[in-house]
N, C-alpha and C positions, 0 to 999 in steps of 0.2 A: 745800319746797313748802307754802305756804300751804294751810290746810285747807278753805277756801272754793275756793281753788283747786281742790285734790285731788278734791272732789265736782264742780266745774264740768268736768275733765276727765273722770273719768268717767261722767257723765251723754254728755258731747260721744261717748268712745268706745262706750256703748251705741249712739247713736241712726246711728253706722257702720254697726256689727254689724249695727242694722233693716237698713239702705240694703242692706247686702249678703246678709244670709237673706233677705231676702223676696224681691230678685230673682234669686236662686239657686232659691230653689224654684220660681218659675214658670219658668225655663230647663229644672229639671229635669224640669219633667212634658212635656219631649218626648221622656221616654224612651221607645225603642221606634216613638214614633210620628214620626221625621225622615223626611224629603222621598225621604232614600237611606241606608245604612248609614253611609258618611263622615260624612254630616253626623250625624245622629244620632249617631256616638260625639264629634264636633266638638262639640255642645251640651250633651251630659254634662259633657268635661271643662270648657267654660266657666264652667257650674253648678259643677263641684265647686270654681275658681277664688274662685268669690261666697261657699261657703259657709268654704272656707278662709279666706279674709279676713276673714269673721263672727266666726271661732272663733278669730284675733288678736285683733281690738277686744272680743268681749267677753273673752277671759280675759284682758286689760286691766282691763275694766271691774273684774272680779273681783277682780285683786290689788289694783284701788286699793280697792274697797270691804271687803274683809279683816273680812268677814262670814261665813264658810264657804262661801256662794254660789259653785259654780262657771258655765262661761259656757254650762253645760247649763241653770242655773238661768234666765239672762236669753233665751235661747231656745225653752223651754219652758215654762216656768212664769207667764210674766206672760199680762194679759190685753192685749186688742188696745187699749184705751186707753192704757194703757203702755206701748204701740209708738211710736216716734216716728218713722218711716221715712217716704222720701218717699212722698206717692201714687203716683206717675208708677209705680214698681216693683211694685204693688199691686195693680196692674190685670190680666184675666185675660188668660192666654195667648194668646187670639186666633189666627187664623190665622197663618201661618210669614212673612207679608207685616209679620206686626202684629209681631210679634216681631221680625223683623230691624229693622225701623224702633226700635222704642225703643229696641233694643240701640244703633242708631245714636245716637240723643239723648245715652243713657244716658251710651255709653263716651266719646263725644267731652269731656261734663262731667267724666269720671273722667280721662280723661287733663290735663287742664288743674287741675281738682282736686289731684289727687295730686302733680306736680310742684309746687305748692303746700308741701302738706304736709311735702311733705320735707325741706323748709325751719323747720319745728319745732321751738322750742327743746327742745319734749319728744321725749327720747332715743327713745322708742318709736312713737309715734306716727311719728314719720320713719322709721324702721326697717320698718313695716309699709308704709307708702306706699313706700318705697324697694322692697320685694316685691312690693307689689301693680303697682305699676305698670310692669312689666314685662309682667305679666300683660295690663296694658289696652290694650296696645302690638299687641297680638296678638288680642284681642277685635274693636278698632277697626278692626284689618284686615281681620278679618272679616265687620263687618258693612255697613262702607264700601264691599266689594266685593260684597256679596248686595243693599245696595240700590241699585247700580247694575244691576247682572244683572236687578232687578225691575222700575225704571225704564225700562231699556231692551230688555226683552223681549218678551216677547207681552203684549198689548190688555187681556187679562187682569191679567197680573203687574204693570204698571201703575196698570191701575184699584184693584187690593187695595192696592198700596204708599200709593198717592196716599188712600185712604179711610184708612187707618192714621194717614198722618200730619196729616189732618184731624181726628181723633179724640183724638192721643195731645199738639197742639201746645199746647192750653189747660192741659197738665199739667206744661209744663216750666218754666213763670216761677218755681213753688215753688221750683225748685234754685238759685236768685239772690236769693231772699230773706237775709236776716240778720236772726236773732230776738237774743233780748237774750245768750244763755248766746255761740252763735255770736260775737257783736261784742264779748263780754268778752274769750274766748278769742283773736277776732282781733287785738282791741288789745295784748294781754299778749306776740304774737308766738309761738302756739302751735298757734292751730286758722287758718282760711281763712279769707278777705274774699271769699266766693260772690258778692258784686256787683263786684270786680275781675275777671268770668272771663267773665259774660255777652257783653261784645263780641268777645271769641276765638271762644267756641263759634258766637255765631251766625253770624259770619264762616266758619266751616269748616264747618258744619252746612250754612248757603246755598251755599257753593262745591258741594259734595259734592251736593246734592239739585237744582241748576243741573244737574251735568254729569249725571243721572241723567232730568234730564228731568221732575222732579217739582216741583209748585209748592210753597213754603211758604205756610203759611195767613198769613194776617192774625189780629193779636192782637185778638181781636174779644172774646174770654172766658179768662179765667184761675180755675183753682182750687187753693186750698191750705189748710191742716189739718192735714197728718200729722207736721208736728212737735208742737204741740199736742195732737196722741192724736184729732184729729176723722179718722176714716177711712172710703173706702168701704166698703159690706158683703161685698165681694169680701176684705177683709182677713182677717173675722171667718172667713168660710167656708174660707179660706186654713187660718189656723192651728188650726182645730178640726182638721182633716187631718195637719196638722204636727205637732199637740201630742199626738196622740191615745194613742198607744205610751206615750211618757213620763210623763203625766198616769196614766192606769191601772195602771203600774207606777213609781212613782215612786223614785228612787233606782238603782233595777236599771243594772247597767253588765254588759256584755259587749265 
């Protein structure tokens, strides 16, 4: 493996690791507070699903950088500039409407994502997508069936879905983007062509929010930045939270 390589790979598997801590942690602050018991232990173990997958791509990252760094290091230790995660996953938790909606966006990208990946000349990177998506098999079923439940229940449930996904649609074009490390990686036959995956998702994304009864917005505005390190202030407020334990005691394992 080429050494320009070795760094362009994990640079690619940090900015994973973001996609999946960052929206692991906001999954997980429905602890205690879901709609019922079921569900509420249903979005824990999703969360713990995101942060699992984190804690592969970076102790990836780790062994390719074979710096002492472990993926506690790229978890807690950087600053939100040196985050590269999408927005879309950044964003706060919202009511349970707002939540099921991006998880809908989310996973339907993850699932067309990841059978991607797994395609990987790099032996790990497929091995993790070959786990993870399993996982998103089951996510997408889940929230493909709560935003129809929202779509088609009471007047209420509705109006919150349909405000969510007005809200959250200006955030998804980011996930179709191709930056330079991305279209190295995808030429090399290793990371993803994210603009080969746009016309699938939004073909099941519109199916799915047709039969749910909810309109999709018109692309009238698009925002992006978070791979570049530009993020909203919801990031910053995020990981002072996240980091706080760690950064005060640094090093400590239990």
């Amino acid at each position: 493996m080429a050494e320009v390589n070795k760094q362009a790979i994990q640079d690619y598997a940090t900015r994973l690791g973001d996609d999946a801590v960052v929206i692991g942690h906001r999954v997980s602050e429905w602890c205690s507070k879901g709609p019922f018991l079921e569900e509420d232990l249903a979005l824990q173990n999703v969360a713990l699903d995101f942060i699992g997958r984190a804690r592969m791509f970076y102790s990836y990252a780790a062994e390719l950088a074979n710096d002492g760094r472990k993926e506690d290091d790229f978890a807690y230790m950087r600053d939100h500039r040196e985050y590269q995660n999408l927005l879309l996953m950044e964003l706060p938790r919202g009511d349970f409407a707002y939540t099921m909606v991006r998880q809908l966006l989310v996973d339907v990208f993850n699932l067309y994502y990841l059978e991607q990946l797994q395609q990987s000349s790099d032996e790990t990177l497929s091995a993790i997508a070959g786990k993870a998506i399993k996982e998103t098999r089951y996510h997408l079923r889940r929230s493909s069936e709560w935003v129809l439940r929202l779509g088609l229940g009471t007047e209420e449930s509705k109006k919150r879905a349909q405000t969510a996904l007005d809200d959250l649609w200006g955030f998804t074009h980011e996930m179709f983007d191709l930056d330079a490390l991305e279209q190295q990686l995808a030429d090399a036959g290793i990371g993803v062509d994210n603009t080969s995956l746009q016309a699938a998702w939004t073909t099941q994304v519109k199916s799915i929010l047709e039969e749910a009864t909810l309109i999709p917005p018109e692309d009238e505005w698009k925002v992006k930045g978070g791979r570049e390190g530009y993020h909203t202030e919801f990031l910053g407020q995020m990981l002072n939270e996240m980091q706080c334990v760690h950064r005060a005691n640094p090093g400590l394992e239990w």
